[in-house]
C-alpha positions as protocol buffer text, in pm:
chain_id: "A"
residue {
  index: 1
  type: UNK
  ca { x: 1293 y: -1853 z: 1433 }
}
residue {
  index: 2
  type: UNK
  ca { x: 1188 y: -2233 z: 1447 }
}
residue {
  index: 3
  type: UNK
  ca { x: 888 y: -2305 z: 1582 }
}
residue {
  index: 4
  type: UNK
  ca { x: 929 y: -2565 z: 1862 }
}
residue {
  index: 5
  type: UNK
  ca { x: 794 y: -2635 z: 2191 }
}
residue {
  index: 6
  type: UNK
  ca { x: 962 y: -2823 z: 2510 }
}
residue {
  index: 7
  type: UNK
  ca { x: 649 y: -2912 z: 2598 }
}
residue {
  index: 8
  type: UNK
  ca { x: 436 y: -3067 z: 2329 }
}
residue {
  index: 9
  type: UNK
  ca { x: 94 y: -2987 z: 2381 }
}
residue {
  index: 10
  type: UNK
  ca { x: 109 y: -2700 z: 2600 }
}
residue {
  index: 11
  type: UNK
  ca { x: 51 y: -2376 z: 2464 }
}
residue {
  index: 12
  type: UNK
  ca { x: 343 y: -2130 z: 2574 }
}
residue {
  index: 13
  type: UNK
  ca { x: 168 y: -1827 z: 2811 }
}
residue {
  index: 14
  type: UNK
  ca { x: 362 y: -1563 z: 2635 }
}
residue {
  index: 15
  type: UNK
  ca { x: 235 y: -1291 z: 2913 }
}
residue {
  index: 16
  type: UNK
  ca { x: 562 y: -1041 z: 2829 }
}
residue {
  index: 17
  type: UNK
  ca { x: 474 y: -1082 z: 2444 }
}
residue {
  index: 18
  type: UNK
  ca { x: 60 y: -1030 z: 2467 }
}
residue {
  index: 19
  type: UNK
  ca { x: 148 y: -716 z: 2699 }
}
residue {
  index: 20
  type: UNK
  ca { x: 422 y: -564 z: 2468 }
}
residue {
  index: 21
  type: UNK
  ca { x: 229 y: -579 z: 2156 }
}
residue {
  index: 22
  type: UNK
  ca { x: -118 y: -564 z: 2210 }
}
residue {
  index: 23
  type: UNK
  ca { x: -80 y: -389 z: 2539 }
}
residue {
  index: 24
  type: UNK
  ca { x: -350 y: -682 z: 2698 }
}
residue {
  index: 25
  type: UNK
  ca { x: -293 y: -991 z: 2950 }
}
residue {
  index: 26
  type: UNK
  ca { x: -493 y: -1318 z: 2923 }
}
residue {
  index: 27
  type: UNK
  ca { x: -564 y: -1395 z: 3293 }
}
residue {
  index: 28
  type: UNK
  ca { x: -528 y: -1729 z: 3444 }
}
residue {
  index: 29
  type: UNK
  ca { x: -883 y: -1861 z: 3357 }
}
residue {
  index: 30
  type: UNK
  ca { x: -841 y: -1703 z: 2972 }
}
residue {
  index: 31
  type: UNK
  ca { x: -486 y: -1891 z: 2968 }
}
residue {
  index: 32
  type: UNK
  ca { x: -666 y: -2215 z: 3046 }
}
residue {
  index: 33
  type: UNK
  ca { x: -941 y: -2148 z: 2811 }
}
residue {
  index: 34
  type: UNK
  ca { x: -674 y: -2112 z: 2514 }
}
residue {
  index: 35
  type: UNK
  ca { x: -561 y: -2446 z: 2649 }
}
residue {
  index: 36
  type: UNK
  ca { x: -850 y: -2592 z: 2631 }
}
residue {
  index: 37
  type: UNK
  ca { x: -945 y: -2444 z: 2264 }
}
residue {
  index: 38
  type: UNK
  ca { x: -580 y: -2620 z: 2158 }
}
residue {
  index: 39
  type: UNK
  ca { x: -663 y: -2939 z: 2280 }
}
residue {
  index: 40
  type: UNK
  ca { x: -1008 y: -2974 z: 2165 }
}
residue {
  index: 41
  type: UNK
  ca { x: -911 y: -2871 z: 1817 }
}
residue {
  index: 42
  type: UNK
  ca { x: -614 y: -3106 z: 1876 }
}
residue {
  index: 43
  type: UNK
  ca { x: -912 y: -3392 z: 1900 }
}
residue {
  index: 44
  type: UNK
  ca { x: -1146 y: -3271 z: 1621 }
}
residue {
  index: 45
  type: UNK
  ca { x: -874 y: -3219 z: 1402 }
}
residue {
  index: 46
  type: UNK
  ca { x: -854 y: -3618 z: 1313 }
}
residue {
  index: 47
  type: UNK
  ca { x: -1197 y: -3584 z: 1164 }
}
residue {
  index: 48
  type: UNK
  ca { x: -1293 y: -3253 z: 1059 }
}
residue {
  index: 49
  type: UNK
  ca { x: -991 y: -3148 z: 923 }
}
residue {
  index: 50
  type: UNK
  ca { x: -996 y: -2782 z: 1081 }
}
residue {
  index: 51
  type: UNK
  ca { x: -626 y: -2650 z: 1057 }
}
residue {
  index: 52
  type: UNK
  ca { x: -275 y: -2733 z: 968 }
}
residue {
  index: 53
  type: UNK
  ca { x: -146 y: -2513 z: 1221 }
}
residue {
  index: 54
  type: UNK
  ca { x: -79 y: -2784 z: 1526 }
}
residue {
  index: 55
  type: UNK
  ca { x: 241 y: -2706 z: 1693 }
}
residue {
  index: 56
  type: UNK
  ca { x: 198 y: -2545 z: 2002 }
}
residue {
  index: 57
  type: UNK
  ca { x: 388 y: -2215 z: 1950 }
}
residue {
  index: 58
  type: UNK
  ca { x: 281 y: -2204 z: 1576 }
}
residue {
  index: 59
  type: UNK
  ca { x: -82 y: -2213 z: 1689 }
}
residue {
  index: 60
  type: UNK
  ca { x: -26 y: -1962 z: 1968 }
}
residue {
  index: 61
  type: UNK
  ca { x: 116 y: -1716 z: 1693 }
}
residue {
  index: 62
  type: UNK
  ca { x: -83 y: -1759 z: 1393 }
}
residue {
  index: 63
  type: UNK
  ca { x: -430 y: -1842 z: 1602 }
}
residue {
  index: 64
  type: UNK
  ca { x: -457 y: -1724 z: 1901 }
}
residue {
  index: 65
  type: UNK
  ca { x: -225 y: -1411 z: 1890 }
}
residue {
  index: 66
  type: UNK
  ca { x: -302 y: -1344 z: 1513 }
}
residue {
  index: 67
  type: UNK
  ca { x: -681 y: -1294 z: 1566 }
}
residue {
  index: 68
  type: UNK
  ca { x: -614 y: -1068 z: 1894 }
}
residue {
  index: 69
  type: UNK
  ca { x: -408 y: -853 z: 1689 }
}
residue {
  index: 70
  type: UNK
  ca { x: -650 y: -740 z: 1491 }
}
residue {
  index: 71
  type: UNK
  ca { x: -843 y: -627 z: 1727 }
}
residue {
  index: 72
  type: UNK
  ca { x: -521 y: -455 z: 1932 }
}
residue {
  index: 73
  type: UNK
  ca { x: -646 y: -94 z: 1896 }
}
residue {
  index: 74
  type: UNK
  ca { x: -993 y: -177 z: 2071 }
}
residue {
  index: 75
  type: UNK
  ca { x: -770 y: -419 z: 2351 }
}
residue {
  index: 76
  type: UNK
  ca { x: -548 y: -85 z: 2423 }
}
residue {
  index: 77
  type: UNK
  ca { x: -822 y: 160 z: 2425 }
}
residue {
  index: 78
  type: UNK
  ca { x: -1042 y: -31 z: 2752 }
}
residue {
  index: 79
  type: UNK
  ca { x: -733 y: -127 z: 2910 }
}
residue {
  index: 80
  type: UNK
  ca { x: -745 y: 223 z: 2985 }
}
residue {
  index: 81
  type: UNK
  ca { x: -1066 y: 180 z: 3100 }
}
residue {
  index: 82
  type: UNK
  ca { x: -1216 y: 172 z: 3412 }
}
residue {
  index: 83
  type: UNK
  ca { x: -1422 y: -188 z: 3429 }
}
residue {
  index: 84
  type: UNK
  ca { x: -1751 y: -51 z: 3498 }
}
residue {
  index: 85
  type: UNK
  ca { x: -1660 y: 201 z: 3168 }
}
residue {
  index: 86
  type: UNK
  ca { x: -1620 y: -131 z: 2922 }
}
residue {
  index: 87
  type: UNK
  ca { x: -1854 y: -107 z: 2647 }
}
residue {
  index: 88
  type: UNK
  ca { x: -2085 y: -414 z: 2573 }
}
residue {
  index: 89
  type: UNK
  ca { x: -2062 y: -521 z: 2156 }
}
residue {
  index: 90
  type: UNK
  ca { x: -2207 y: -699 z: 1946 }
}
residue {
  index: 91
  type: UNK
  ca { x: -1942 y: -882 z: 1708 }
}
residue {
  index: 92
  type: UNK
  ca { x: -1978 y: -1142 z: 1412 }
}
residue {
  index: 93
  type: UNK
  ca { x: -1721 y: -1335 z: 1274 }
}
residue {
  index: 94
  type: UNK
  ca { x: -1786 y: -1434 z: 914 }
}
residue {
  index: 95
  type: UNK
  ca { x: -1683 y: -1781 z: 783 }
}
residue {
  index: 96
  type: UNK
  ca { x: -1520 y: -1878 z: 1094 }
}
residue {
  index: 97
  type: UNK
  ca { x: -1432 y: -2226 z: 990 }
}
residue {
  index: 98
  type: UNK
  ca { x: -1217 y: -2349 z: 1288 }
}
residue {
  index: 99
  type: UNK
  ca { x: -1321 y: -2028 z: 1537 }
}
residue {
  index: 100
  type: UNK
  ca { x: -1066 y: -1796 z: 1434 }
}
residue {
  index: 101
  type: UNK
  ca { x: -1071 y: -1489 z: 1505 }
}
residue {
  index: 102
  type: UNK
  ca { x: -1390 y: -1514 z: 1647 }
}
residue {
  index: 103
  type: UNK
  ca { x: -1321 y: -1764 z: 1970 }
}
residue {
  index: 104
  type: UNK
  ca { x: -1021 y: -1584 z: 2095 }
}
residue {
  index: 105
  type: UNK
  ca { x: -1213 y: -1276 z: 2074 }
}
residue {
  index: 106
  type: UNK
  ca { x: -1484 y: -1384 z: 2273 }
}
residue {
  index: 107
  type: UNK
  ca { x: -1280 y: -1554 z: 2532 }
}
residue {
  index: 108
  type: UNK
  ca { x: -1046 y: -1186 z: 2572 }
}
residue {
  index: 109
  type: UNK
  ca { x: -1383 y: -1026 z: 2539 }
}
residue {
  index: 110
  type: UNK
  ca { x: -1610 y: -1156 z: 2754 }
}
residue {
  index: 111
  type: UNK
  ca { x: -1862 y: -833 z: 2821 }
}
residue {
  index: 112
  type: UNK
  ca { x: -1869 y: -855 z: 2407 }
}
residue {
  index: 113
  type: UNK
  ca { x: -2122 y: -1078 z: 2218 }
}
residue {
  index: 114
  type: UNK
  ca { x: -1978 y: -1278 z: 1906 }
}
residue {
  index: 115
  type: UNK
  ca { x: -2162 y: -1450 z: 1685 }
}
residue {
  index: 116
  type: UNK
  ca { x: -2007 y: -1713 z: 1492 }
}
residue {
  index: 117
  type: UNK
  ca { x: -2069 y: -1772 z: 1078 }
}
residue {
  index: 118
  type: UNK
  ca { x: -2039 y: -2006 z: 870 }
}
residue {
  index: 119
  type: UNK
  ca { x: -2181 y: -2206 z: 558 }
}
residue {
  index: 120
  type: UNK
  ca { x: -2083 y: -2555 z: 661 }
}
residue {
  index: 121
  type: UNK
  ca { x: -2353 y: -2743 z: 928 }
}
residue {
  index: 122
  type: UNK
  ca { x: -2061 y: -2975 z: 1080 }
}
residue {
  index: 123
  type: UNK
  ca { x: -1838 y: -2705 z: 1162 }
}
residue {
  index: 124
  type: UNK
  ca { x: -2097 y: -2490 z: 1317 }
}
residue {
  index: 125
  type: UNK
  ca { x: -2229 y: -2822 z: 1524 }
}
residue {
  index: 126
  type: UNK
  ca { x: -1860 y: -2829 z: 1626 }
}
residue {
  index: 127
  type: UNK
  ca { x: -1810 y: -2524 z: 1778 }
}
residue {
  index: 128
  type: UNK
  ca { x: -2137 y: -2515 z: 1972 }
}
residue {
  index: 129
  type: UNK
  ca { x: -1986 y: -2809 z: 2143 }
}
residue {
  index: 130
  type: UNK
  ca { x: -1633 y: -2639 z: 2157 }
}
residue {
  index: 131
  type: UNK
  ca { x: -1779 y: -2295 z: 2318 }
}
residue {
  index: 132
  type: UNK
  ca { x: -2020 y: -2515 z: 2567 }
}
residue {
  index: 133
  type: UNK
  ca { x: -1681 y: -2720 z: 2667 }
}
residue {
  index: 134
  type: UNK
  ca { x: -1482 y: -2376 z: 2700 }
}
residue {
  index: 135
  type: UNK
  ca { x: -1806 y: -2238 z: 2914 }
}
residue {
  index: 136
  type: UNK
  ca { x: -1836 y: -1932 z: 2668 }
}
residue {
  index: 137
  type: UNK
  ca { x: -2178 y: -1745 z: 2778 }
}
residue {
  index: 138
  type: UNK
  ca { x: -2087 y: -1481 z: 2508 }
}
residue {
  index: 139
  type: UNK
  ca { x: -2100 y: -1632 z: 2178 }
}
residue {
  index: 140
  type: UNK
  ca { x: -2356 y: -1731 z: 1939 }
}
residue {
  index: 141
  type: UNK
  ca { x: -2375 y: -1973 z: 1625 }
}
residue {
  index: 142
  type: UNK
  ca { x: -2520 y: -1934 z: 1296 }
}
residue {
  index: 143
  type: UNK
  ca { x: -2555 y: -2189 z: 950 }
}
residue {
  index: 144
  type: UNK
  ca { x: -2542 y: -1935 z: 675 }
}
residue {
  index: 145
  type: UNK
  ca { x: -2353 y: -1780 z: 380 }
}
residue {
  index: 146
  type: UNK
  ca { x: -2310 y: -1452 z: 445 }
}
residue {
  index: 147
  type: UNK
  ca { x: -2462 y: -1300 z: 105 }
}
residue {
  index: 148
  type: UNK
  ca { x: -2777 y: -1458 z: 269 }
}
residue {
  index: 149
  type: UNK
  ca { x: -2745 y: -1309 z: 616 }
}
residue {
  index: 150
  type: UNK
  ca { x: -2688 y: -972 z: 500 }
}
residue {
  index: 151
  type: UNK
  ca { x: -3013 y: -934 z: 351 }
}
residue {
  index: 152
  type: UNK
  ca { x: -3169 y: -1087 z: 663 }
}
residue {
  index: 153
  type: UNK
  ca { x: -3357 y: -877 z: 904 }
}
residue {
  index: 154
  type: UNK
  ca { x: -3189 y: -1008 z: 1221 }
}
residue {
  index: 155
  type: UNK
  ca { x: -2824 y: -994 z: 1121 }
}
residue {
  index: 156
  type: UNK
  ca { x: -2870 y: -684 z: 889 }
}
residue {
  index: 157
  type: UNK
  ca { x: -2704 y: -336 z: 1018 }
}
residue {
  index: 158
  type: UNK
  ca { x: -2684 y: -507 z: 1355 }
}
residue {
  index: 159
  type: UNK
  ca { x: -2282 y: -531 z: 1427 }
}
residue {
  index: 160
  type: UNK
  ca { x: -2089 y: -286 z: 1599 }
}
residue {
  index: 161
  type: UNK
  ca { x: -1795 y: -521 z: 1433 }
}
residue {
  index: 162
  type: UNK
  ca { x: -1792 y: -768 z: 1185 }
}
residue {
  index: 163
  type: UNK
  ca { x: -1417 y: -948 z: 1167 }
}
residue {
  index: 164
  type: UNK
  ca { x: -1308 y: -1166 z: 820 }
}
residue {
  index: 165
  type: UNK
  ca { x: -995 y: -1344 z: 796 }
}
residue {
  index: 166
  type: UNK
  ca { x: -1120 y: -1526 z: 472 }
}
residue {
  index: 167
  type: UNK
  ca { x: -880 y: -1586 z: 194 }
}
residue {
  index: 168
  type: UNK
  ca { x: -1039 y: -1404 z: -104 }
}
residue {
  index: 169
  type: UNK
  ca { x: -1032 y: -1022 z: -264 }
}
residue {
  index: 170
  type: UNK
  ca { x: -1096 y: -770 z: -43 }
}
residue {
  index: 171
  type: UNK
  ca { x: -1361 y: -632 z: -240 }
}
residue {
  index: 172
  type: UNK
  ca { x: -1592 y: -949 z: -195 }
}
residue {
  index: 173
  type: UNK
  ca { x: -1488 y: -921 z: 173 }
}
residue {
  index: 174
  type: UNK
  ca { x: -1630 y: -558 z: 206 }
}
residue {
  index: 175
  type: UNK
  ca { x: -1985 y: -674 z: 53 }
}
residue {
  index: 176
  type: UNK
  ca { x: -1997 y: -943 z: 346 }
}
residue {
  index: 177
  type: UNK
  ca { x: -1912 y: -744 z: 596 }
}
residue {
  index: 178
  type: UNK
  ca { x: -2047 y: -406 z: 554 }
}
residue {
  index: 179
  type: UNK
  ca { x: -2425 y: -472 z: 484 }
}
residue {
  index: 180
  type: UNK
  ca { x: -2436 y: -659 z: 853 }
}
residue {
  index: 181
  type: UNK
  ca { x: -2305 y: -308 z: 1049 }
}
residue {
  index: 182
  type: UNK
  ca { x: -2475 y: -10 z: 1255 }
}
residue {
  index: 183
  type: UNK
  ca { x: -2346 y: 269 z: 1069 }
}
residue {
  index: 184
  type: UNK
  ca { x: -2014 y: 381 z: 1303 }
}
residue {
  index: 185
  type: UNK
  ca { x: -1949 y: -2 z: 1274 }
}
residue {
  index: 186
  type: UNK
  ca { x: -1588 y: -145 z: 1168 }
}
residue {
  index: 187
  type: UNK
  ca { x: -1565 y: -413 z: 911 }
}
residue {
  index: 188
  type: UNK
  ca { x: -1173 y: -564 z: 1040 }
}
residue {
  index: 189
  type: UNK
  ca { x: -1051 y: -745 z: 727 }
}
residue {
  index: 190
  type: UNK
  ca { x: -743 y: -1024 z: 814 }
}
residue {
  index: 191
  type: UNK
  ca { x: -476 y: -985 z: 553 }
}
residue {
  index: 192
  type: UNK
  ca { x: -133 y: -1113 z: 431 }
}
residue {
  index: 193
  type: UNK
  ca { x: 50 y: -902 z: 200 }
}
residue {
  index: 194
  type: UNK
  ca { x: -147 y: -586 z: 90 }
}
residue {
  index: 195
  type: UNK
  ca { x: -39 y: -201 z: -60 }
}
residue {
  index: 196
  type: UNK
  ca { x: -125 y: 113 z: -130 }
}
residue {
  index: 197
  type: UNK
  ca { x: -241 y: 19 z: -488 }
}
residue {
  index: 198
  type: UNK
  ca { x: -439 y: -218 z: -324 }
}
residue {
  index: 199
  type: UNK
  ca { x: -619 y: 14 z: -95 }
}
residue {
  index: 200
  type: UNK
  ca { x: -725 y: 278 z: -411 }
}
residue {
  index: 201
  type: UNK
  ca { x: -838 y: -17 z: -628 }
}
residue {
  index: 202
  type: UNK
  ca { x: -1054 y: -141 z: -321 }
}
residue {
  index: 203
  type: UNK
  ca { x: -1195 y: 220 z: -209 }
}
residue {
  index: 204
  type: UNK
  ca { x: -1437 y: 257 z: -492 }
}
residue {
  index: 205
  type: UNK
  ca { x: -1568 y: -112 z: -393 }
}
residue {
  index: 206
  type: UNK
  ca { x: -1586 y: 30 z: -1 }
}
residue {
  index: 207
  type: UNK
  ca { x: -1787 y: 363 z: -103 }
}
residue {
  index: 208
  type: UNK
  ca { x: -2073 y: 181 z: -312 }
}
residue {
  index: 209
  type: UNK
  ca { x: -2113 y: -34 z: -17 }
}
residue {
  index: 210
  type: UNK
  ca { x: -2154 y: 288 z: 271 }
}
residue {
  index: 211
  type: UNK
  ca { x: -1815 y: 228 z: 400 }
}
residue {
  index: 212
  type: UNK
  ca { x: -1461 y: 403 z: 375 }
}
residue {
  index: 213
  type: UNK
  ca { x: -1109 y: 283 z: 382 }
}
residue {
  index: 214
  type: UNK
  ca { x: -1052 y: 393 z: 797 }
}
residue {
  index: 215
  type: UNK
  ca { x: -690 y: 255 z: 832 }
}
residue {
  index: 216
  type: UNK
  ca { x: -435 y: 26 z: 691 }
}
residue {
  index: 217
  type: UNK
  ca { x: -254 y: -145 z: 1023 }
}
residue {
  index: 218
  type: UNK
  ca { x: 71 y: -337 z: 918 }
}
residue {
  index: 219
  type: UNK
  ca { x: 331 y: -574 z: 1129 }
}
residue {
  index: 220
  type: UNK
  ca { x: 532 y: -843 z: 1209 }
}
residue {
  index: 221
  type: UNK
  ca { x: 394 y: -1171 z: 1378 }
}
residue {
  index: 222
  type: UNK
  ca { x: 640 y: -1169 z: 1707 }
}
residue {
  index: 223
  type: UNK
  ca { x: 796 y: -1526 z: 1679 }
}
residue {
  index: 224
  type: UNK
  ca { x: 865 y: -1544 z: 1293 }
}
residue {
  index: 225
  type: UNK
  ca { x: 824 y: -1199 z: 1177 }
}
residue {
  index: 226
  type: UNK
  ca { x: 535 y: -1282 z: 916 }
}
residue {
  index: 227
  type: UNK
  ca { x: 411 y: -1006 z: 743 }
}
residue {
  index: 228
  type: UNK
  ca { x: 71 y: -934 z: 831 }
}
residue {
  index: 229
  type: UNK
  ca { x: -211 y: -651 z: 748 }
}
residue {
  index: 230
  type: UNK
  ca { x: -542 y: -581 z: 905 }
}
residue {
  index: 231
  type: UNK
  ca { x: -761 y: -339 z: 681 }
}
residue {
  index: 232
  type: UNK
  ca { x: -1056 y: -147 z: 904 }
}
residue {
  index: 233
  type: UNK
  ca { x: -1345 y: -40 z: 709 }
}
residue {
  index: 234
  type: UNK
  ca { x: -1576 y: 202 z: 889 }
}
residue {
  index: 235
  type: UNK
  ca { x: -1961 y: 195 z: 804 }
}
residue {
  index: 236
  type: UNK
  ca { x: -2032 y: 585 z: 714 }
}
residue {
  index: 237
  type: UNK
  ca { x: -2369 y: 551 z: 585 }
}
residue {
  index: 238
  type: UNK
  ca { x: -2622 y: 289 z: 472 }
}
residue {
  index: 239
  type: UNK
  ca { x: -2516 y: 27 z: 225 }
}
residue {
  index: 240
  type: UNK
  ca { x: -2762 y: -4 z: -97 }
}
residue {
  index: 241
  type: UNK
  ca { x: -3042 y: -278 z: -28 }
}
residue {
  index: 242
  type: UNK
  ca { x: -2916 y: -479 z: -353 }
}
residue {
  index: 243
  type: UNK
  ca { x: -2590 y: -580 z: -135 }
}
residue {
  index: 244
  type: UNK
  ca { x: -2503 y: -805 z: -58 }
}
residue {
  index: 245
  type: UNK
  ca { x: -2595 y: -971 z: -378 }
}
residue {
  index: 246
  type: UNK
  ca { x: -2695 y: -1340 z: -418 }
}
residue {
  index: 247
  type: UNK
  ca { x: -2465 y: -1626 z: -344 }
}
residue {
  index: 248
  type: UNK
  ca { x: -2216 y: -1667 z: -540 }
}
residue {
  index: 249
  type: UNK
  ca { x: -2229 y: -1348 z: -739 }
}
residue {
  index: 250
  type: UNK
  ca { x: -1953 y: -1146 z: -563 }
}
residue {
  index: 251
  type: UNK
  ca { x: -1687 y: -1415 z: -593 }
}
residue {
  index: 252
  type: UNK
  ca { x: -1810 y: -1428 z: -956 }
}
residue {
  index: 253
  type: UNK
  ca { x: -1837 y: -1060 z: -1015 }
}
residue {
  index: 254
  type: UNK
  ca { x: -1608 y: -882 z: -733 }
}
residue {
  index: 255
  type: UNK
  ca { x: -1698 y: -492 z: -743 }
}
């Protein structure tokens, strides 16, 4: 399918799509936030350079949709839910350049608290401005590699949920994410192609770290049938104190 939109600019509400596969409805005031998250990007794009992805259905898919999906199984389970029964958590998003996944899921989320990483001052300054603009009461902003905030005291085994959709091997992606969870927490780990060889070459990383291999969830993006995997690492017990290891050192020397 091509991509296009008959009205540049706008996202496309996709209500029958978001209900079908992720069994979950943006209301009218999330709709408008996810309007408003397109068009400030839109803006900032011209000088920070945050994403290729500009068209409006493109974005909707591989954005907005893309970093809901990987948190589908959570979306199905409270819309089941009674609303007085929805579980307050506390989320990080790790290297969130642009706000993705970690934006969308705070503005589907809202009784959830996500707290937005990443290494680069200007983008961080940026999306303090971007959640103030979208009125997000829920998120939270930190300057930081994440080798660094593992080993910190406030960010250490505090995440129910710790989401990644960093390019990179999936091993160095288990050392970020696993030393910041409560043990019971999920590690979600965004990914394009992956295997079954894959998942035994990563397990032995996952087990030195506290964590094991919980699920493998595969599908199709619903407008262009990409092929997309989400890889959920559960936090089973605590991660050795040497890891996350300095900066630098996992890309260097991936487990």
């Amino acid at each position: 399918m091509t991509l296009s939109s008959s009205s540049a600019g706008t996202l496309p509400t996709q209500l029958e799509i978001w209900q079908k596969t992720l069994s979950w409805q943006p209301t009218e005031d999330q709709l408008a936030q996810f309007q408003r998250l397109y068009e400030h990007i839109l803006e900032a794009n011209q000088q920070l350079n945050l994403t290729r992805i500009t068209e409006p259905l493109e974005f909707w898919e591989k954005h907005l949709w893309d970093s809901l999906a990987g948190i589908a199984s959570m979306l199905r389970l409270e819309a089941l839910a009674e609303e007085t029964a929805l579980q307050p958590m506390q989320g990080i998003d790790i290297g969130t350049g642009a706000g993705f996944p970690g934006v969308p899921v705070a503005i589907a989320r809202p009784h959830w608290t996500v707290t937005l990483t990443d290494s680069t001052r200007k983008k961080i300054t940026y999306l303090e401005k971007l959640t103030a603009d979208l009125g997000l009461m829920n998120t939270r902003t930190v300057v930081g590699r994440a080798e660094t905030l593992g080993q910190e005291k406030q960010h250490r085994d505090r995440y129910d949920l710790a989401m990644i959709r960093a390019v990179g091997p999936a091993s160095v992606c288990a050392e970020y994410t696993l030393p910041l969870l409560r043990v019971g927490g999920l590690a979600v780990l965004y990914r394009g192609q992956w295997s079954e060889e894959d998942t035994k070459a990563l397990e032995p990383a996952v087990e030195t770290l506290g964590g094991e291999v919980a699920s493998v969830e595969s599908w199709a993006t619903p407008l262009t049938g990409g092929v997309r995997n989400c890889l959920y690492l559960r936090k089973v017990g605590p991660t050795p104190r040497e890891f996350p290891r300095l900066p630098g050192v996992p890309t260097q020397r991936p487990l």
